[in-house]
Each structure stands twice: as structure tokens, then as C-alpha cells.
C-alpha positions, 0 to 999 in steps of 0.5 A, spaced: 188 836 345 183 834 352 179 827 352 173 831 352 175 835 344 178 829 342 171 825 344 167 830 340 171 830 335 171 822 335 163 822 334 163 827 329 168 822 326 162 818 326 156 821 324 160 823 318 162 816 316 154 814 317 152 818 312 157 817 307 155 810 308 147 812 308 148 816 302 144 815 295 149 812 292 154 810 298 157 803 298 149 801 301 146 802 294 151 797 291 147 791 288 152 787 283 159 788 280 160 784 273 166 783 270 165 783 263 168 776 261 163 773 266 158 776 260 159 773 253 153 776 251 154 783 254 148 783 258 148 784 264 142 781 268 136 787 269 141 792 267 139 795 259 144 796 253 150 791 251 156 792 254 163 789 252 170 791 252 173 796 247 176 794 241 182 797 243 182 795 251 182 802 252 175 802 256 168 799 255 164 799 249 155 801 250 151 800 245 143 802 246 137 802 243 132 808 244 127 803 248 133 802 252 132 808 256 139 809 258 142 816 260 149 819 258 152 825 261 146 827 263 142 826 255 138 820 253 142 816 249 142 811 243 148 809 239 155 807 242 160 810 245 166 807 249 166 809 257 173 810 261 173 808 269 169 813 273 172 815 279 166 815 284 159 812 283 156 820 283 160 821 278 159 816 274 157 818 266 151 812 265 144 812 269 138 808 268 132 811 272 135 812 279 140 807 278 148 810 277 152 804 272 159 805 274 165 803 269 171 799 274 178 798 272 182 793 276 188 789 274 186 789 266 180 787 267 173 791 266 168 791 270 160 795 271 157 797 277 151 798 278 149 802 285 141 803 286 139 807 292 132 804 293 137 798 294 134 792 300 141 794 305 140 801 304 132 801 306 135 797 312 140 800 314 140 803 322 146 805 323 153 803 325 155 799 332 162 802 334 165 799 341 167 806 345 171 811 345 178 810 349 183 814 350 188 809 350 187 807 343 190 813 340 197 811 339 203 813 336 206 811 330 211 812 325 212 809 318 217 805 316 218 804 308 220 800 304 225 801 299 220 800 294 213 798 294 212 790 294 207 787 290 204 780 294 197 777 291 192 776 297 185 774 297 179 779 296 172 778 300 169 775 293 174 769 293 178 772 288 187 773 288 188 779 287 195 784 287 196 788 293 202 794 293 205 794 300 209 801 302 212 799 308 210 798 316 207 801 320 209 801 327 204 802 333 206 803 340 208 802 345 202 805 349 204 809 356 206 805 361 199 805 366 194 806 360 196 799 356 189 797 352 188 790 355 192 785 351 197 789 349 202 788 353 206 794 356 212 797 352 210 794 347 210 795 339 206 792 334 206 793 326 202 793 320 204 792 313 201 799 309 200 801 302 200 809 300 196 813 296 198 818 291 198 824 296 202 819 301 196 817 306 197 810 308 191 806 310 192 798 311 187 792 313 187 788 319 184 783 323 184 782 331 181 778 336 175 781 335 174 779 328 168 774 326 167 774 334 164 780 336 166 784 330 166 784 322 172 780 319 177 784 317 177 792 318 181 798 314 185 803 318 187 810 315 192 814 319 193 819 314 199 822 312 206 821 316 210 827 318 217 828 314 220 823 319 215 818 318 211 820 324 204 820 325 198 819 331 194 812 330 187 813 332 185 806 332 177 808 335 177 810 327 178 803 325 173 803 320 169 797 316 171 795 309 166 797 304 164 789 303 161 789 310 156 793 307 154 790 300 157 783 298 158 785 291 165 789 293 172 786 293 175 788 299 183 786 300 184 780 307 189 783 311 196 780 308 201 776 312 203 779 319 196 784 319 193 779 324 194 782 330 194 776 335 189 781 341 183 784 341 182 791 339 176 793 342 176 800 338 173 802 332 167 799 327 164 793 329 158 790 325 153 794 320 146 795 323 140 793 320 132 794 322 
């Protein structure tokens, strides 16, 4: 592919990643996340109905009044019902006016989201401050798995310890010898631990020397899926931010250990914008 593709297609990348982060109920319009055993009572603050979790553990128990003016699937509803986890915020079976109440499910925990498109950080939002386009950050990679996946506790943006499933490593380089982005010495690798989704995609989190300096704390990196040998590009211009640089009420794994990457990576997202 020429540099001149490759640079359209990295913007389309971006425009793309703008609107999916400005869309109504994109992670701009996330406004809480309540863990059910933060509310004894089952209230959650300016969100009707009572929520706590089912009898069986098997999802969360609604229940509402006709003045509550809750919908499910689509009908105002009244009664009780038990709601399992939604996959997505648009899919989410409960709504309250504009706003979507989404059922979460994490280390047997429950937990409802509430995501406003008429939130204060989606009416400011101005877009996305990404550094420019560089070749030399495309990088090869392969993928190194583990014998099975290891389970460490890592720290969540919320303060929280939470479990984090690694897959393996992922190892990046070496760039060619006259095209080196600057602080990354030539010849040389560097690795990332890496979990792997259901389809095999990987995807990792990590900090560099543009972290909290000129550029959020920590980003995500989805490479996509290895070949059968464990091969795939590394496009490091597709750094992306964490859902939690864009509304505080995500919790977002920290890099683990060995995913601080001890240069700077000037590629990829930095910082949300505002108005």
C-alpha cells in the first residue's frame, strides 16, 4: 500500500472513531455507573424505579410505578421484571425519556449505566487531537501466546482492582533500519502483554513517554487478528484513547506490568477536545 492510501485511509480511521465517540449514546453521553451494592435502597440518584439485584443473581430486579415513566423494550412499563446485561447502550432494553439505562455485569457484580445524549461532555465535545500521520509507525508484529491465558488484578481508572485476562505478547519491530521513529532505537523490539477477544482480535493497553505529558494517561491499541503464524501490521497511528478519557464514569484497565513503554510514541490519539 502507498503512503498516500494508507494516509487516506488513516483519516477515514479518524473520522470514523469522531463519530462513533459523538454519537448519541456514545461514551460522551455516559453521565454514572451504579453498582448495586453502593445502593442499599435500590435508588439510583435522578434515575426512577427501584433497582437491586434478582433473587437468583441471575440479573437485576426493576420494579416501577406507572408515575415513573420508565420504558421497556419499547412500552411504558410498570411492575417488575428481571433484565439480563445489555451488550450495547443502543441495545439497552430500558429508557427513561432520551436517556438509555444500561444493565452491566462485571466479576459478579451488577451494575446500571445511565447514558444521556443531552450530557455536558457530549454538548462540548470538539473533536479528537490526534499527533500526525507517520509511516514509520506501522510497524510489524507477531504474537506470542501464552500457554493459557493468566489472570493478574490490575488497577481500573475508578480506583478499583479488577481482574485483566492476558493472552500473551505482543512483539512490535524492529523498525527498518533508516526509518526508526525517534526514541526507539534501531533494530529494535518491544513487547505488550495482550488479552484476545472471542474472534481472536487482540487489543492491549499501554503508556509511553507521551502519557499525562502531552497526551491522556494510558491508550488502547487494536491490531486485529493474527495470521496463522502469529503475524499481523501494528499500526501504532491507531492508538486509541480509553472510553474514560472521554466520560469519568468508565472503568478502564492501567497498562499491567511491562506495558509502560519507556519512550514516547507520538502516534495516535492524544486528548479529547472540548469547546
Amino acid at each position: 500500500m502507498s503512503t498516500s492510501e494508507a494516509h487516506r485511509q488513516w483519516q477515514q480511521w479518524c473520522e470514523q472513531r469522531t463519530g462513533t465517540v459523538a454519537a448519541p449514546y456514545g461514551p460522551l453521553s455516559l453521565t454514572g455507573t451504579h453498582w448495586l451494592p453502593d445502593l442499599p435502597d435500590g435508588r439510583i440518584p435522578a434515575i426512577p424505579g427501584q433497582w437491586s439485584e434478582a433473587p437468583e443473581g441471575d440479573g437485576v430486579l426493576l420494579r416501577a410505578r406507572t408515575e415513573d415513566d420508565l420504558v421497556v423494550d419499547g412500552k411504558p412499563f410498570t411492575g417488575e421484571t428481571v433484565l439480563a446485561a445489555d451488550p450495547s447502550p443502543e441495545a439497552a432494553k430500558v429508557a427513561s425519556g432520551e436517556r438509555k439505562l444500561l444493565v452491566m455485569h462485571r466479576e459478579g457484580v451488577w451494575a446500571v449505566r445511565v447514558f444521556d445524549p443531552g450530557s455536558a461532555r457530549r454538548r462540548a465535545f470538539a473533536g479528537i487531537d490526534v499527533f500526525p500521520y507517520d509511516e514509520r509507525w506501522v510497524l510489524p508484529g507477531r504474537f506470542c501466546p501464552y500457554e493459557r491465558d493468566q489472570r493478574i488484578t490490575v488497577e481500573n481508572a475508578d480506583g478499583r482492582a479488577r481482574g485483566l485476562a492476558l493472552a500473551g505478547e505482543l512483539v512490535i519491530g524492529p523498525a527498518a533500519p533508516d526509518g526508526a521513529p525517534a526514541g526507539v532505537p534501531h533494530g529494535r523490539e518491544f513487547a505488550l502483554r495482550v488479552a484476545a477477544e472471542a474472534d481472536g482480535a487482540l487489543w492491549g493497553v499501554f503508556a509511553d513517554g507521551t502519557s499525562g505529558v502531552s497526551g491522556y494517561r494510558f491508550r488502547f491499541l487494536r491490531p486485529g487478528v493474527p495470521d496463522a503464524d502469529g503475524r499481523l501490521t501494528v499500526d501504532l497511528n491507531r492508538a486509541l484513547l480509553p472510553p474514560c478519557a472521554f466520560a469519568d464514569h468508565f472503568i478502564c484497565p492501567l497498562p499491567p506490568p511491562g506495558n509502560r513503554l519507556p519512550f514516547a510514541v507520538e502516534a495516535g490519539e492524544r486528548n479529547p477536545l472540548a469547546h
